[in-house]
mmCIF file as gemmi writes it, N, C-alpha and C atoms, coordinates in Angstrom:
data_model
loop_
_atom_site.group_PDB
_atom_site.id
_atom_site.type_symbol
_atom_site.label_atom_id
_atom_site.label_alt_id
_atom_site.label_comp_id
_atom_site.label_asym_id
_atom_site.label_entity_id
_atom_site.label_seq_id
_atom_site.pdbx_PDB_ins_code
_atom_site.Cartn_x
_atom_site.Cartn_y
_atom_site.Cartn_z
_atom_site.occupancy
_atom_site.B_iso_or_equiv
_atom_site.pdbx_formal_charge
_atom_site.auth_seq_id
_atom_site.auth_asym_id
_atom_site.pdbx_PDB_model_num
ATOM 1 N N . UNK Axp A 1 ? 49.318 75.569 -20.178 1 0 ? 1 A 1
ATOM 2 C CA . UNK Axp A 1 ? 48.068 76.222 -19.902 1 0 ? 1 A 1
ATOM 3 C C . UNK Axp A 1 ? 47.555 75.855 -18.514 1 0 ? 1 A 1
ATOM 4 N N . UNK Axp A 2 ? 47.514 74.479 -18.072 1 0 ? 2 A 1
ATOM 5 C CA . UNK Axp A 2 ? 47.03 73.985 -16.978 1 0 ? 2 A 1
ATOM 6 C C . UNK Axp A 2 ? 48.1 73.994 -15.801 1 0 ? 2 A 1
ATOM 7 N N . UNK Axp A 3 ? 49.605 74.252 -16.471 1 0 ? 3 A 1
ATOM 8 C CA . UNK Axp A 3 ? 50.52 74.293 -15.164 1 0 ? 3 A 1
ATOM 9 C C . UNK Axp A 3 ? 51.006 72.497 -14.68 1 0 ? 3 A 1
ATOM 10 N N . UNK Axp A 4 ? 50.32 71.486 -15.55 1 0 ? 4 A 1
ATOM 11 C CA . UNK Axp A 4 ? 50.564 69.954 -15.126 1 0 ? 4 A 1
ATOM 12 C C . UNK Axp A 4 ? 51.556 69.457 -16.556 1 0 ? 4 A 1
ATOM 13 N N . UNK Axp A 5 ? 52.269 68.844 -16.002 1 0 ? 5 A 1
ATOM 14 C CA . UNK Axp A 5 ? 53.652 67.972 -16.95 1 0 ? 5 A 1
ATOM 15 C C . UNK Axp A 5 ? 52.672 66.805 -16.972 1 0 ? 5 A 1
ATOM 16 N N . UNK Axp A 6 ? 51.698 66.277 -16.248 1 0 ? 6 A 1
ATOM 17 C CA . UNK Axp A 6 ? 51.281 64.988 -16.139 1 0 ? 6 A 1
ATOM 18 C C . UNK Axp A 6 ? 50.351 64.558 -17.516 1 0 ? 6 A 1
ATOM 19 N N . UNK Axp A 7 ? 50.163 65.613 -18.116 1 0 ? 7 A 1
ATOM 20 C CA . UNK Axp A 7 ? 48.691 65.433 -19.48 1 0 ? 7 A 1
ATOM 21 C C . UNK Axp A 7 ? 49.559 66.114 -20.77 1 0 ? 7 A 1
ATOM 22 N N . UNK Axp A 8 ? 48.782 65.856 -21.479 1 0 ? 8 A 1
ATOM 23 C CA . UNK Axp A 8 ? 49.471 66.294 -22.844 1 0 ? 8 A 1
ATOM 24 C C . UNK Axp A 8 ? 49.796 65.195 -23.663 1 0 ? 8 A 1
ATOM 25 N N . UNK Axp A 9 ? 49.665 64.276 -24.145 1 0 ? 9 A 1
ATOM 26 C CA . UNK Axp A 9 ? 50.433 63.119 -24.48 1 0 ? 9 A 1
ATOM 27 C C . UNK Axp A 9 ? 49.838 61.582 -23.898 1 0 ? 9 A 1
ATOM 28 N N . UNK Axp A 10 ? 49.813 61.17 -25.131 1 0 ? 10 A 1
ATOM 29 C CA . UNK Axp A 10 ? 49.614 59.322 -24.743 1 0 ? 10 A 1
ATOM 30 C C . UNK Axp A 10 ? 51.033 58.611 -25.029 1 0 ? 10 A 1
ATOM 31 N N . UNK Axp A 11 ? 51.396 58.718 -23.875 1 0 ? 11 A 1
ATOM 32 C CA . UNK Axp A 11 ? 52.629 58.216 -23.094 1 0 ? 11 A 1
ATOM 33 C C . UNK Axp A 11 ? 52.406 57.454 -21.729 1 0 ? 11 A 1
ATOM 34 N N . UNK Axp A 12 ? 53.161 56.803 -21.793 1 0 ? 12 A 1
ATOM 35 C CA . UNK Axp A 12 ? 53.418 55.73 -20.579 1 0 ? 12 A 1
ATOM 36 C C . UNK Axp A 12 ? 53.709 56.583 -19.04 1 0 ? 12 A 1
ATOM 37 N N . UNK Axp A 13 ? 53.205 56.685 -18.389 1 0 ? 13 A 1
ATOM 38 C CA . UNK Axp A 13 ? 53.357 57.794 -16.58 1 0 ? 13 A 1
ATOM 39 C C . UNK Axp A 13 ? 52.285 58.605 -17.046 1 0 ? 13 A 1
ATOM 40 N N . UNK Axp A 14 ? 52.002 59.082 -18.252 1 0 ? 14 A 1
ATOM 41 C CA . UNK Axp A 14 ? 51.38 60.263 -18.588 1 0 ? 14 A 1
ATOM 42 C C . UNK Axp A 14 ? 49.409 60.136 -17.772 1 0 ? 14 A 1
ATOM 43 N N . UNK Axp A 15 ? 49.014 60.954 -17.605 1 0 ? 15 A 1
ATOM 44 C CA . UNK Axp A 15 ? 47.172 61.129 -17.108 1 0 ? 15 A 1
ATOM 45 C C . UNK Axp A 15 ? 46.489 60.883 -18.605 1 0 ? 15 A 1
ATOM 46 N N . UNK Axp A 16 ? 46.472 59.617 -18.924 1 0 ? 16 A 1
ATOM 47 C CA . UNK Axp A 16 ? 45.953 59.251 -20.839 1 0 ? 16 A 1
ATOM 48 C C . UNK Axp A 16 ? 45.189 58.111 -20.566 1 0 ? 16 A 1
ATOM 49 N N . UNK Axp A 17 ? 44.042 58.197 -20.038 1 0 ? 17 A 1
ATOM 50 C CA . UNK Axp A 17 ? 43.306 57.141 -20.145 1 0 ? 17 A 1
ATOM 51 C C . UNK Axp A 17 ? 42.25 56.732 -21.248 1 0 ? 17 A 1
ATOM 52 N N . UNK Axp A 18 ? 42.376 56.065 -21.873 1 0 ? 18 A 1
ATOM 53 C CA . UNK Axp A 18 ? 41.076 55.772 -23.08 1 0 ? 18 A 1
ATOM 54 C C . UNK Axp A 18 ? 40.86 54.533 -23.95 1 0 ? 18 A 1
ATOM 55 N N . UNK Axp A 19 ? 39.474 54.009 -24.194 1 0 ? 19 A 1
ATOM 56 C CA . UNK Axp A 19 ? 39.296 53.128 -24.385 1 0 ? 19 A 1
ATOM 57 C C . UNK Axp A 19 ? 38.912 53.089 -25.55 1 0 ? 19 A 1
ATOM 58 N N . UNK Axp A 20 ? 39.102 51.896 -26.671 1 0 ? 20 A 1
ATOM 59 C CA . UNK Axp A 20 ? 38.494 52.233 -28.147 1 0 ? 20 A 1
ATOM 60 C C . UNK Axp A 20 ? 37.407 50.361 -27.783 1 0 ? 20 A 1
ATOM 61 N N . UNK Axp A 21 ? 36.534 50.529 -28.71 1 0 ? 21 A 1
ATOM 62 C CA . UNK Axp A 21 ? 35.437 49.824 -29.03 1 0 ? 21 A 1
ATOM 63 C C . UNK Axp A 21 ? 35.582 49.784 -30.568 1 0 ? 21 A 1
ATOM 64 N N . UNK Axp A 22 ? 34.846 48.761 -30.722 1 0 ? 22 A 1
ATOM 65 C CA . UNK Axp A 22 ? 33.992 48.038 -32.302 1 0 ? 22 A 1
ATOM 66 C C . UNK Axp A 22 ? 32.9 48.39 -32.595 1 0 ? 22 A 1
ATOM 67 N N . UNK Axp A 23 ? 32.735 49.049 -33.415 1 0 ? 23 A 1
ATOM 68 C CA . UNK Axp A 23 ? 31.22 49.6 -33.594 1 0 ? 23 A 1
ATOM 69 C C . UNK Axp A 23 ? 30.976 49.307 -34.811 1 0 ? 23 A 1
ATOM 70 N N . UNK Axp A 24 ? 31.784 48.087 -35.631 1 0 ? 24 A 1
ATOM 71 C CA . UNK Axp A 24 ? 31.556 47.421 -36.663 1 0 ? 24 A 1
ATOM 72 C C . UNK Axp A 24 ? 30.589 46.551 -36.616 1 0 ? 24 A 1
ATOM 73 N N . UNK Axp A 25 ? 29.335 46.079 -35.875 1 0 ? 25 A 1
ATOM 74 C CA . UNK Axp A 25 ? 28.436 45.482 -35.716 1 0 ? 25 A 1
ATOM 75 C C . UNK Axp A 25 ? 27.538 45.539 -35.874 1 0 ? 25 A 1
ATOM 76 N N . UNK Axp A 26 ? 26.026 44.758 -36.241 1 0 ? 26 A 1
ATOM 77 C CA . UNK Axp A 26 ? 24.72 45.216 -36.368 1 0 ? 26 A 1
ATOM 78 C C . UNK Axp A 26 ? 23.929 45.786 -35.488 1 0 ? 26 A 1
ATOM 79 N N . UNK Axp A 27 ? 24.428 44.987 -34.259 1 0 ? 27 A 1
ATOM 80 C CA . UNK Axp A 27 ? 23.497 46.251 -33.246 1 0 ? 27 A 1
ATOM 81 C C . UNK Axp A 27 ? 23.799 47.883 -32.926 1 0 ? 27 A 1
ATOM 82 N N . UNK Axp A 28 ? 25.273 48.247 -33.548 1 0 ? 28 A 1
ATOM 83 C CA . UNK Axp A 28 ? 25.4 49.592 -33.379 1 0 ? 28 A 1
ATOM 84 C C . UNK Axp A 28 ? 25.268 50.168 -35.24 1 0 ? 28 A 1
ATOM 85 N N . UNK Axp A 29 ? 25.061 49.639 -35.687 1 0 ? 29 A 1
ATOM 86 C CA . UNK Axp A 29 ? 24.484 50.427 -36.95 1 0 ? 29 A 1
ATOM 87 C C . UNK Axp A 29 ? 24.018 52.025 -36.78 1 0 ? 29 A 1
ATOM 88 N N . UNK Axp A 30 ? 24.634 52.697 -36.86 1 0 ? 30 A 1
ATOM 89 C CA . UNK Axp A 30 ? 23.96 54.247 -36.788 1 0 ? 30 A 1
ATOM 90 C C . UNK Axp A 30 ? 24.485 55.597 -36.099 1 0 ? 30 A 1
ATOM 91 N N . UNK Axp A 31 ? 25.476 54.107 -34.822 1 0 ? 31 A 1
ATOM 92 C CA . UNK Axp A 31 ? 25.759 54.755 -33.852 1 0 ? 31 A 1
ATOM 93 C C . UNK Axp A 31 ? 27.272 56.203 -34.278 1 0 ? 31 A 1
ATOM 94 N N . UNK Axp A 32 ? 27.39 55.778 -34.913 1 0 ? 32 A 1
ATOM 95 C CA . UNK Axp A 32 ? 28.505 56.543 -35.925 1 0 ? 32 A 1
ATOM 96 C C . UNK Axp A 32 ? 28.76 58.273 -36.513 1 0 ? 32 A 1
ATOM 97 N N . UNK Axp A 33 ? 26.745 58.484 -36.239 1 0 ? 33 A 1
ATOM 98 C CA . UNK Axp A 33 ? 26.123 59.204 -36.454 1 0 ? 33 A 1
ATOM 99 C C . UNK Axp A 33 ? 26.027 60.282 -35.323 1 0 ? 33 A 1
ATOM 100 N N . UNK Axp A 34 ? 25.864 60.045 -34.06 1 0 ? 34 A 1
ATOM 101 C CA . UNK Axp A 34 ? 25.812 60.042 -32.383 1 0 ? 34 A 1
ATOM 102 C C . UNK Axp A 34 ? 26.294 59.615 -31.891 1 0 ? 34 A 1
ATOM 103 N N . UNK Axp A 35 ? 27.58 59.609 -31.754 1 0 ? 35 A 1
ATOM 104 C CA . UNK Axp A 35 ? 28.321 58.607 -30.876 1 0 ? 35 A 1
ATOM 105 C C . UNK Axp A 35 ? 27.998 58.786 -29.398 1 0 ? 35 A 1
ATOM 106 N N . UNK Axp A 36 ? 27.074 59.929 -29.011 1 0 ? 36 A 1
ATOM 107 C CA . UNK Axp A 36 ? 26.9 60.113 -27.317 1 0 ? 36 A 1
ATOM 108 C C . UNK Axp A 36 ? 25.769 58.644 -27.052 1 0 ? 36 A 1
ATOM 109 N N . UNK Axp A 37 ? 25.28 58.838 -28.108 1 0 ? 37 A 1
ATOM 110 C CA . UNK Axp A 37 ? 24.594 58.125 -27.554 1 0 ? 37 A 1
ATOM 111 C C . UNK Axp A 37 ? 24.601 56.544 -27.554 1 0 ? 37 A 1
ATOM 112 N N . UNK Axp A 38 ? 25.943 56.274 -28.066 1 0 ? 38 A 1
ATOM 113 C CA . UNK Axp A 38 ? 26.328 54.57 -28.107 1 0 ? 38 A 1
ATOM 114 C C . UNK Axp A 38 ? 26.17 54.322 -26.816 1 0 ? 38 A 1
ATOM 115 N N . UNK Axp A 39 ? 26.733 55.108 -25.522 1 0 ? 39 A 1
ATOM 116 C CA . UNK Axp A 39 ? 26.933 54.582 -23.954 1 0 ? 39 A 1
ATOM 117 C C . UNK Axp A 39 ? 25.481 54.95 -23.458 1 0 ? 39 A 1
ATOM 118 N N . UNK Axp A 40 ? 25.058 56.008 -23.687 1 0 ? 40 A 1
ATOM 119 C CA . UNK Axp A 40 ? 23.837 56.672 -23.105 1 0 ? 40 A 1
ATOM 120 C C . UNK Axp A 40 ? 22.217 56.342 -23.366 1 0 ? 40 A 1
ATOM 121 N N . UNK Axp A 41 ? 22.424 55.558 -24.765 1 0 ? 41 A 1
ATOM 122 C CA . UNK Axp A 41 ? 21.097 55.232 -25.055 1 0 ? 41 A 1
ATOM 123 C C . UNK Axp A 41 ? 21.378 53.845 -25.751 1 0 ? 41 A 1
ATOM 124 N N . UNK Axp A 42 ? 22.514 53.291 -26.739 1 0 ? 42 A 1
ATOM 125 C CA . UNK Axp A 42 ? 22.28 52.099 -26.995 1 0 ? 42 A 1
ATOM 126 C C . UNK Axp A 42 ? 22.655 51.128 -26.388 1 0 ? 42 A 1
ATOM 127 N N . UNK Axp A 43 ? 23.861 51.657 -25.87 1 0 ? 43 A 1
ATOM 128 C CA . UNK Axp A 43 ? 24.387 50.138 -24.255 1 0 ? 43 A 1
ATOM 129 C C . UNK Axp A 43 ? 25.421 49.543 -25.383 1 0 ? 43 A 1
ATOM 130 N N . UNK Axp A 44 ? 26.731 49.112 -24.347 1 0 ? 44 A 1
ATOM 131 C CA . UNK Axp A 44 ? 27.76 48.402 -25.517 1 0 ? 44 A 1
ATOM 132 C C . UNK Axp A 44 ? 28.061 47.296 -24.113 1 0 ? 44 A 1
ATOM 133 N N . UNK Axp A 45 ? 27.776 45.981 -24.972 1 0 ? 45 A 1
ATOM 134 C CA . UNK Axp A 45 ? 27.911 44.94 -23.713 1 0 ? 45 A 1
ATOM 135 C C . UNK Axp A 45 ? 29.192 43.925 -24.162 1 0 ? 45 A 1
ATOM 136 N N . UNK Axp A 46 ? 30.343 44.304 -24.922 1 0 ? 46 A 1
ATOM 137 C CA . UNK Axp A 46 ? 31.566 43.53 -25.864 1 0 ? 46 A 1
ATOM 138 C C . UNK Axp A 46 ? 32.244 44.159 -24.434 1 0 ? 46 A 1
ATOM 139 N N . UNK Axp A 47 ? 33.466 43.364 -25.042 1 0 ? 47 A 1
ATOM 140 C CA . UNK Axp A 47 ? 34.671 43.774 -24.543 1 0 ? 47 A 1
ATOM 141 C C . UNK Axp A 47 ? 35.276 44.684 -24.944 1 0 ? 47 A 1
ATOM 142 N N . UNK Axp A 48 ? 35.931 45.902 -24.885 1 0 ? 48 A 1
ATOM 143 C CA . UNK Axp A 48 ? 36.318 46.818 -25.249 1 0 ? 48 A 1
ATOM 144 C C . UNK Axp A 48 ? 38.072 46.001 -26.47 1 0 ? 48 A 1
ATOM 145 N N . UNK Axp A 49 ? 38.14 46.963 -27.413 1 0 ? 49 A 1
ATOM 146 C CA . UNK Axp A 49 ? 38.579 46.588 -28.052 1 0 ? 49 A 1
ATOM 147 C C . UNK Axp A 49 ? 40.761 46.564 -27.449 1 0 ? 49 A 1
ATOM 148 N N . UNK Axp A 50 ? 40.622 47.771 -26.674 1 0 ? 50 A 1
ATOM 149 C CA . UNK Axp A 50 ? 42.15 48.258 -25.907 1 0 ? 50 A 1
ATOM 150 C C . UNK Axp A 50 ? 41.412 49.175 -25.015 1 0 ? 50 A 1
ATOM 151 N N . UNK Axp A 51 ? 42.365 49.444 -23.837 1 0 ? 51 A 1
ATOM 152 C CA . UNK Axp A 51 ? 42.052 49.933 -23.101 1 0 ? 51 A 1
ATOM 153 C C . UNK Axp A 51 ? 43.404 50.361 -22.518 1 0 ? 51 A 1
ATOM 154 N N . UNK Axp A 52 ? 43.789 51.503 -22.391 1 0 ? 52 A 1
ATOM 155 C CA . UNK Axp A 52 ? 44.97 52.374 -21.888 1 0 ? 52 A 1
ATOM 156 C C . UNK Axp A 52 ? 44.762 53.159 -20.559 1 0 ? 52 A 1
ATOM 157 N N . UNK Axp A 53 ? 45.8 52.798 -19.297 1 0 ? 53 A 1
ATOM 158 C CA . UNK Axp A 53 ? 45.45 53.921 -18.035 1 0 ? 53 A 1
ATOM 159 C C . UNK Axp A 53 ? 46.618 54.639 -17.955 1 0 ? 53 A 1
ATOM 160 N N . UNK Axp A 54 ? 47.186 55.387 -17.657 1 0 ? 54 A 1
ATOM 161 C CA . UNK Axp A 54 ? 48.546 56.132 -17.565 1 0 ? 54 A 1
ATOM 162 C C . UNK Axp A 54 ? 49.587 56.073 -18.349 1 0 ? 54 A 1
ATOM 163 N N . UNK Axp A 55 ? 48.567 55.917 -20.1 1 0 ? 55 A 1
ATOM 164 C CA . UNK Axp A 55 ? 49.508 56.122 -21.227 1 0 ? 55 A 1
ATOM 165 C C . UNK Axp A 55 ? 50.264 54.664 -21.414 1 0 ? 55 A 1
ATOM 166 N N . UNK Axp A 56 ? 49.547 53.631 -20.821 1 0 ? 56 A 1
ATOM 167 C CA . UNK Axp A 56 ? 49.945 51.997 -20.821 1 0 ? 56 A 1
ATOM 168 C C . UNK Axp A 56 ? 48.771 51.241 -21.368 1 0 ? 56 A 1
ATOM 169 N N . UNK Axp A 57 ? 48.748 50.494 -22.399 1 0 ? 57 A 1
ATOM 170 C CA . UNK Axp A 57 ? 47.757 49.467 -22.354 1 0 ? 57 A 1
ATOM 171 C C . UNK Axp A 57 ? 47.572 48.406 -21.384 1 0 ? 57 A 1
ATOM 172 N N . UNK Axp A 58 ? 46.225 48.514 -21.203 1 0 ? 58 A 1
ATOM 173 C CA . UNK Axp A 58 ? 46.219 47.147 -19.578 1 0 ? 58 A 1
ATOM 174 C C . UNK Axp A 58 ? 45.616 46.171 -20.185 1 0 ? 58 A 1
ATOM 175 N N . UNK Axp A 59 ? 44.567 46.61 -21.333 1 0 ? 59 A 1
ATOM 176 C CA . UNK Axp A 59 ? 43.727 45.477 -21.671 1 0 ? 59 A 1
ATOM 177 C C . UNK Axp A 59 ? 43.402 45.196 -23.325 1 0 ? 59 A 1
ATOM 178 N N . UNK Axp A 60 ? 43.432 44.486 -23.936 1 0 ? 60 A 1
ATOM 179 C CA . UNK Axp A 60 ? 43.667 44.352 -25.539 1 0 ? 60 A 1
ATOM 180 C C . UNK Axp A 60 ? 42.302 43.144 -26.007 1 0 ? 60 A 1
ATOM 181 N N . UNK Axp A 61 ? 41.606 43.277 -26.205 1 0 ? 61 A 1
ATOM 182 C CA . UNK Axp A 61 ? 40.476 42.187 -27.19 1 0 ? 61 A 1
ATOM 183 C C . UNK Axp A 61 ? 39.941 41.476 -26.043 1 0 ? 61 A 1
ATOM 184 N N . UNK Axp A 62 ? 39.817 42.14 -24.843 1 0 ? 62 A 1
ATOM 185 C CA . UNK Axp A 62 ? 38.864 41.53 -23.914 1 0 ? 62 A 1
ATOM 186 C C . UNK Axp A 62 ? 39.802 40.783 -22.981 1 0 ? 62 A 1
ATOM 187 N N . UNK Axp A 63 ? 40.851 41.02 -22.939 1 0 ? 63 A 1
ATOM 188 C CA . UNK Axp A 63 ? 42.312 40.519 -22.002 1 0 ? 63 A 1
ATOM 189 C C . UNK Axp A 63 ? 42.83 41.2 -21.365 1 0 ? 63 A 1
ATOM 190 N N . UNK Axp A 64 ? 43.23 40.96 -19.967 1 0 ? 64 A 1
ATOM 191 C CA . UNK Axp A 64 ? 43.996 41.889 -19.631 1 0 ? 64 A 1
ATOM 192 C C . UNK Axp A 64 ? 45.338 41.328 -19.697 1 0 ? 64 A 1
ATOM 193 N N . UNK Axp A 65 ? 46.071 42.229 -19.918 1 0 ? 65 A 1
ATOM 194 C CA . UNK Axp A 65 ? 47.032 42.228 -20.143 1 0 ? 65 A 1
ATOM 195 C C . UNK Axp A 65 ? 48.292 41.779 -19.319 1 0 ? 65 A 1
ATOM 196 N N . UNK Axp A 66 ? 48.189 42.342 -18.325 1 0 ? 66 A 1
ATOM 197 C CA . UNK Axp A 66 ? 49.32 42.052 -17.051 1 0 ? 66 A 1
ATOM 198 C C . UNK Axp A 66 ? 49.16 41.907 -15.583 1 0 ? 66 A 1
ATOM 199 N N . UNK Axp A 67 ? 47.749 41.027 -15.957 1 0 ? 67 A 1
ATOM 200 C CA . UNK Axp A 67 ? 46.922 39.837 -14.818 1 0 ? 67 A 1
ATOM 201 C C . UNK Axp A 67 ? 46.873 38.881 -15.193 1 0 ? 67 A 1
ATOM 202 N N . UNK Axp A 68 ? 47.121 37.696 -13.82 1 0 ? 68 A 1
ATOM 203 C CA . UNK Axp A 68 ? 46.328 36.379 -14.737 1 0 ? 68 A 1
ATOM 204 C C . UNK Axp A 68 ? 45.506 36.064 -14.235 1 0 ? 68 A 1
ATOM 205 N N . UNK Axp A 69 ? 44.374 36.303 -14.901 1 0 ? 69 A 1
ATOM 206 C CA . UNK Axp A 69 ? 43.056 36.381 -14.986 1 0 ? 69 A 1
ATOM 207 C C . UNK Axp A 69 ? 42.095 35.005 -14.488 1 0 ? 69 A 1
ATOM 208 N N . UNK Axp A 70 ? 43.031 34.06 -14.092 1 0 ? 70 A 1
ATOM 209 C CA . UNK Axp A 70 ? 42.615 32.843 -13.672 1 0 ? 70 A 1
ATOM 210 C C . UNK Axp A 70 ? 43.558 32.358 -12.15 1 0 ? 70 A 1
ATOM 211 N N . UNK Axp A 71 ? 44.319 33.259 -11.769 1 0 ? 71 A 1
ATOM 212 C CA . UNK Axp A 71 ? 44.935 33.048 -10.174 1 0 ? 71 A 1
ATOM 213 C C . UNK Axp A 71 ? 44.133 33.856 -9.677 1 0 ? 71 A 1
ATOM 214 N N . UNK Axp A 72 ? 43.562 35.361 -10.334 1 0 ? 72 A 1
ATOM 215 C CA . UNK Axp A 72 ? 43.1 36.232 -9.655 1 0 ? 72 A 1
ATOM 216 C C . UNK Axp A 72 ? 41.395 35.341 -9.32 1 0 ? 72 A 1
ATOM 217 N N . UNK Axp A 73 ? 41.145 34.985 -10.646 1 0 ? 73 A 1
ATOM 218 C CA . UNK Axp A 73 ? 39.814 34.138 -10.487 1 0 ? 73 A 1
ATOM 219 C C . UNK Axp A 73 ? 39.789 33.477 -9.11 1 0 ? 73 A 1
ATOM 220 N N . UNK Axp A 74 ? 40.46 32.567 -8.496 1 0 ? 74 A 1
ATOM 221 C CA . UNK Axp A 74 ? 40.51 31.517 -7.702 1 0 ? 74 A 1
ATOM 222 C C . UNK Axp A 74 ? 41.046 32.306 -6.813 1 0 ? 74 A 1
ATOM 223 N N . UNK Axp A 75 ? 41.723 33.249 -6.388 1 0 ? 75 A 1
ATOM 224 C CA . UNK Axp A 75 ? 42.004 33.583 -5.097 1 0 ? 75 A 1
ATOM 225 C C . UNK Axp A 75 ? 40.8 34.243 -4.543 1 0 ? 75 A 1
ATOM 226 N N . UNK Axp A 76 ? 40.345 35.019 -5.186 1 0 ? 76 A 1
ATOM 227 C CA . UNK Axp A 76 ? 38.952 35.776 -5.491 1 0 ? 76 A 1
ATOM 228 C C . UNK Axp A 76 ? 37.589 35.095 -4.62 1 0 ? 76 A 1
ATOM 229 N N . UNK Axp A 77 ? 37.649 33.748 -5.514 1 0 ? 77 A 1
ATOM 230 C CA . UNK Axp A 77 ? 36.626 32.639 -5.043 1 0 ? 77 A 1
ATOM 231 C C . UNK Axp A 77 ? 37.227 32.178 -3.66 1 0 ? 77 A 1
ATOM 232 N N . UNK Axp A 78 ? 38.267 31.707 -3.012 1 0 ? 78 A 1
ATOM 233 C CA . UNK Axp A 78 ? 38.982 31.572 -2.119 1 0 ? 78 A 1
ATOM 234 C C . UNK Axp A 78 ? 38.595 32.183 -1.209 1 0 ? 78 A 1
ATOM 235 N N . UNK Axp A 79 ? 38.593 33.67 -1.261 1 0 ? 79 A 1
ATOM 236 C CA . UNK Axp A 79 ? 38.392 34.999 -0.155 1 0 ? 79 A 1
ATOM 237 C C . UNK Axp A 79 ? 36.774 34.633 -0.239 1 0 ? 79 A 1
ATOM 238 N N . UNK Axp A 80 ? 36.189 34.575 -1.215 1 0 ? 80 A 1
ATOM 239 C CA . UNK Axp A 80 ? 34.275 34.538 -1.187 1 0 ? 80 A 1
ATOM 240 C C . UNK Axp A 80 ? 34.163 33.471 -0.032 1 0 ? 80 A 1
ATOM 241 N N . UNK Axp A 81 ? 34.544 32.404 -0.264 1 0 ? 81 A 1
ATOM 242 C CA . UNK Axp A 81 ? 34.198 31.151 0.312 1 0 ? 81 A 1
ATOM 243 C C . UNK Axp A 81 ? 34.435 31.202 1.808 1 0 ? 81 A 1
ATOM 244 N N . UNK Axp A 82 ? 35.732 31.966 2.045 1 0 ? 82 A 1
ATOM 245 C CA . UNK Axp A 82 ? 36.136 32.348 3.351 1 0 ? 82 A 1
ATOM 246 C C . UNK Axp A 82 ? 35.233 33.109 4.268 1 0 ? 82 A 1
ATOM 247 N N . UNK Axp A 83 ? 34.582 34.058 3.662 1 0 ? 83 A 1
ATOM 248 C CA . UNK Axp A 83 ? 33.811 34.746 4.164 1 0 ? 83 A 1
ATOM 249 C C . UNK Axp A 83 ? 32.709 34.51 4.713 1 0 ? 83 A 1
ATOM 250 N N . UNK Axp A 84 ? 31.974 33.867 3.47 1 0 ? 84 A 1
ATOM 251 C CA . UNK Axp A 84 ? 30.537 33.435 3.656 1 0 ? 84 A 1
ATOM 252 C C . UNK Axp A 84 ? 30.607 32.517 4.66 1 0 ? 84 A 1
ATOM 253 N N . UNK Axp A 85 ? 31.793 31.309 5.401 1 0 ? 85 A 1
ATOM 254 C CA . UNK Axp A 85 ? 32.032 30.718 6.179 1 0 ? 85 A 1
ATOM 255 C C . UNK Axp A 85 ? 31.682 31.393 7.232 1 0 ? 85 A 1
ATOM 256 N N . UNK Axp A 86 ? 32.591 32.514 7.63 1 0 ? 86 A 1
ATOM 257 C CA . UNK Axp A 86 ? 32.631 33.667 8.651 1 0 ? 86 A 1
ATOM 258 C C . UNK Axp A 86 ? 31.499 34.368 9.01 1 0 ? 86 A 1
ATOM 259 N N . UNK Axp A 87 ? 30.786 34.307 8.274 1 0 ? 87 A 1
ATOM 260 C CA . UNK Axp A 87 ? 29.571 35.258 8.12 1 0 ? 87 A 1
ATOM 261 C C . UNK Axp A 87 ? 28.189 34.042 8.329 1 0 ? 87 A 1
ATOM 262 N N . UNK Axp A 88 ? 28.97 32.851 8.226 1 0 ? 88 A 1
ATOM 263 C CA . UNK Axp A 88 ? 27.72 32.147 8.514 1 0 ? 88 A 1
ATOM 264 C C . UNK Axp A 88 ? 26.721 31.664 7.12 1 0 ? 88 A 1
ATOM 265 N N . UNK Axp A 89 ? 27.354 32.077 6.258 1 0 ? 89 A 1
ATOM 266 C CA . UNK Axp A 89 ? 26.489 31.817 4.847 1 0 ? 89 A 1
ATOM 267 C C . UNK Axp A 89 ? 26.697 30.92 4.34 1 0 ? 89 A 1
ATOM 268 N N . UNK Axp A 90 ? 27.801 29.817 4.364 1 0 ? 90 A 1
ATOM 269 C CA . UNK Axp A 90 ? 27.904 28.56 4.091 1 0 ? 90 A 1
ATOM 270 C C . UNK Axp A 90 ? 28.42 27.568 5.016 1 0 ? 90 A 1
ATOM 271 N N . UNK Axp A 91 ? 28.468 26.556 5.421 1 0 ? 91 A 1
ATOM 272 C CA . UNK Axp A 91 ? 28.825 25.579 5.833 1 0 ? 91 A 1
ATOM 273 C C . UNK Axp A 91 ? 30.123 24.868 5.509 1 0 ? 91 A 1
């Protein structure tokens, strides 16, 4: 219909991005009902439950998956520290 091989399918290369959530909780009680309005009016502040970009999971129970999430931490802080040097913001 669209003329693209790239969509159609939650497959790995594929254009399939999507995220699932827990809405087993007391503060979303209702939300089940309206789901527009879980993002739009009640706010979801968890970690998403999975998270898929190009038909791949990247992120699973608040993890990512195929980062490490603690080199990236510290190189991160590394580059901050560098800067603010440069910039005159720390000593």
């Amino acid at each position: 219909m669209l003329g693209r091989d790239d969509i159609g399918a939650l497959a790995v290369g594929m254009a399939a991005d999507l995220f699932m959530v827990d809405t087993e909780v007391l503060d979303l009680v209702g939300t089940q009902f309206d789901p527009g309005c879980l993002f739009g009016t009640v706010g979801y502040n968890r970690p998403a439950k999975s998270v898929v970009v190009a038909g791949r999971e990247v992120a699973r129970d608040g993890v990512l998956l195929h980062i490490d999430e603690e080199t990236v931490r510290h190189s991160a802080n590394a580059l901050m520290v560098q800067m603010l040097k440069a910039g005159g913001g720390i000593a």
